[in-house]
N, C-alpha and C positions, 0 to 999 in steps of 0.2 A: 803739460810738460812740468817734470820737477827742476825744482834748482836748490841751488845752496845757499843763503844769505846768512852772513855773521853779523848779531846784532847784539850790542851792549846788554847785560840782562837787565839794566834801566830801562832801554828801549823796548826792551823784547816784553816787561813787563806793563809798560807803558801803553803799548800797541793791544797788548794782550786786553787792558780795560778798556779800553777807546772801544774795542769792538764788540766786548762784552756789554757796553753801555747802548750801544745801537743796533743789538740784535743779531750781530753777524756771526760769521766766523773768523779766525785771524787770516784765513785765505783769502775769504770774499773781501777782507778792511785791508789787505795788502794789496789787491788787485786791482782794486776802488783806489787805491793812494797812487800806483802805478800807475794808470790809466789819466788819473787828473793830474800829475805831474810830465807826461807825454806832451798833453793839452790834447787828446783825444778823445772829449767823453762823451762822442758820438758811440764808442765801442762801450758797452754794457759788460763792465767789468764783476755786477751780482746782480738778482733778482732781489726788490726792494721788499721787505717783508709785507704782509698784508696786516692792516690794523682794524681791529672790528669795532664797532658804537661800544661804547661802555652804557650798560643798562641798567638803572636806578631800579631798585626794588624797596615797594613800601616791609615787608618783611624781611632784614636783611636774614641771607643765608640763603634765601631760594629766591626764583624766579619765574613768574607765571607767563610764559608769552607761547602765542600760537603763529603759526607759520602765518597767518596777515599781519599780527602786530610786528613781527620780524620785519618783512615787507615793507611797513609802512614807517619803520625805525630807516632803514635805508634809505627810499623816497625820499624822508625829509633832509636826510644828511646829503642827501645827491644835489636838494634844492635850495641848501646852504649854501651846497660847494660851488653849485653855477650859477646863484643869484636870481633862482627862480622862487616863484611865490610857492 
């Protein structure tokens, strides 16, 4: 549903980098402020962006990996994240 909201252009600029800084849009960072301002954030006001490994190359500019070493980049980050060996 659209709506009309008037906002200061401090605010409207202010808003605008907040969401620029976290990847969104200014609809998903206004619907996310809505949502947690209700106190309902059972409702899923954006999808959370996906973040992928950042991957160290001894040559910078390129990178050599094959679909196992990909694999095995994720395994270890999966067994970071849940404190598995």
């Amino acid at each position: 549903m659209r709506t009309t909201v008037d906002l200061s252009p401090e605010l409207l600029r202010a808003a605008k980098a907040e969401a620029a800084a976290r990847g969104e849009t200014l609809k998903e960072f206004l619907a996310r402020a809505v949502t947690h301002e209700l106190g309902n954030p059972a409702v899923p006001a954006y999808r959370p962006r996906v973040q992928l490994p950042l991957v160290r190359s001894s040559k910078p500019g390129s990178v050599d990996l094959t679909n196992e070493g990909i694999e095995a980049i994720f395994a270890a980050e999966d067994a970071e994240k849940h404190g598995s060996a």
